[in-house]
C-alpha atoms as a printed R data frame, in Angstrom:
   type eleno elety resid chain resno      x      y      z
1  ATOM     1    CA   UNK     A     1  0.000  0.000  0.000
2  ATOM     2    CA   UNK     A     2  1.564  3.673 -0.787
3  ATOM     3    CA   UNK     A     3  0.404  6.652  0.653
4  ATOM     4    CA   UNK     A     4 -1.154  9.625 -1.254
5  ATOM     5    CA   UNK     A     5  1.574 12.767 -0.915
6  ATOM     6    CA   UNK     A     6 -0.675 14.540  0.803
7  ATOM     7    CA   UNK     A     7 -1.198 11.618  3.573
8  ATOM     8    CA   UNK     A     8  2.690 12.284  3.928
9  ATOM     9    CA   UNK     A     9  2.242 15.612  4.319
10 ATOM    10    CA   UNK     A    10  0.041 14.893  7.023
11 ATOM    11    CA   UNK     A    11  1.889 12.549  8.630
12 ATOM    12    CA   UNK     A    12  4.773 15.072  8.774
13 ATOM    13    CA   UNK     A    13  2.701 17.243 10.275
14 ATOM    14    CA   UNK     A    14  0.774 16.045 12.690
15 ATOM    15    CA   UNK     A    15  4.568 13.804 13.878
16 ATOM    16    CA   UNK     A    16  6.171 17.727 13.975
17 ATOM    17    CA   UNK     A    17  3.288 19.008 16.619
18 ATOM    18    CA   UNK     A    18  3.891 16.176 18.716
19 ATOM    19    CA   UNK     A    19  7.799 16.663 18.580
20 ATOM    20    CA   UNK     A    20  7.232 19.635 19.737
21 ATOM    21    CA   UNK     A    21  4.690 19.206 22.166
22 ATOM    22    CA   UNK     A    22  6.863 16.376 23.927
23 ATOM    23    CA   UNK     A    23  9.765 19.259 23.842
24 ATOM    24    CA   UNK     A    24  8.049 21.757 25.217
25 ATOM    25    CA   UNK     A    25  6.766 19.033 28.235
26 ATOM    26    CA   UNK     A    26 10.238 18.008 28.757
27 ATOM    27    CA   UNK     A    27 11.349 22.036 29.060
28 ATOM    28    CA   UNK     A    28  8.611 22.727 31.777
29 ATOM    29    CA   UNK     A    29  9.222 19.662 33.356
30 ATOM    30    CA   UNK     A    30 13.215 20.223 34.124
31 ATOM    31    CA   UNK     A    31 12.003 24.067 34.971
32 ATOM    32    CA   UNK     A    32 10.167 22.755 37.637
33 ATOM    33    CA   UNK     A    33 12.798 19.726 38.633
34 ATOM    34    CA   UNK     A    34 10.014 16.980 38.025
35 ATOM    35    CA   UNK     A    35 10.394 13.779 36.469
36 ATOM    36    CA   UNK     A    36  9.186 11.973 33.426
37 ATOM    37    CA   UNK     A    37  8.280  8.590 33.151
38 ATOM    38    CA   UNK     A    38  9.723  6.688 29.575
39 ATOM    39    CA   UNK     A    39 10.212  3.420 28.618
40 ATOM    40    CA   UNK     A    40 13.227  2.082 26.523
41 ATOM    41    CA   UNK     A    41 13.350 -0.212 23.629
42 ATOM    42    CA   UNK     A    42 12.605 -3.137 25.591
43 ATOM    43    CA   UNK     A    43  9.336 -1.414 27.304
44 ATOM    44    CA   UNK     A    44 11.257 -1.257 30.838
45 ATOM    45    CA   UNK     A    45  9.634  2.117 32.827
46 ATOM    46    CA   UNK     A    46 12.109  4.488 34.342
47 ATOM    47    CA   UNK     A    47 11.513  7.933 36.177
48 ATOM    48    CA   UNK     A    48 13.836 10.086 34.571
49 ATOM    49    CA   UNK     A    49 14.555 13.535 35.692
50 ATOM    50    CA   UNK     A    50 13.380 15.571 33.058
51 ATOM    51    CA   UNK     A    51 16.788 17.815 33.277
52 ATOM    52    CA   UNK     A    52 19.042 14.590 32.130
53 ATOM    53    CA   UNK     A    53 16.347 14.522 29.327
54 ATOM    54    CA   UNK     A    54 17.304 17.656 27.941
55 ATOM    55    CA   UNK     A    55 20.779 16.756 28.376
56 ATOM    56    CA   UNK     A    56 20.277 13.955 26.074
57 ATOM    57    CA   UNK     A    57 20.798 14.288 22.398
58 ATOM    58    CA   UNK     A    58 17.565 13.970 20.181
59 ATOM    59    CA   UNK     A    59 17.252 11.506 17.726
């Protein structure tokens, strides 16, 4: 199945607003020295200060 250029475009979108959303979460988290919970590729749970987060290159 492809996907219609403007489904990409979409896609791009709507993956860009939640990039950013998740940024801007991570930035008011460390401002207020709370901590996130993630998981890692193997769906282990941490509690990650939100401060080492931003320290962390993204990918």
């Amino acid at each position: 199945m492809s996907l219609k250029p403007e489904n990409i475009e979409l896609s791009d979108k709507i993956m860009a607003g939640i990039n950013k959303a998740v940024r801007n979460l991570v930035i008011s988290s460390a401002a207020n020295d709370e901590k996130l919970v993630v998981a890692d590729k193997e769906g282990n749970i941490r509690h990650v200060p939100a401060k080492d987060l931003l320290a962390t290159p993204s990918k």
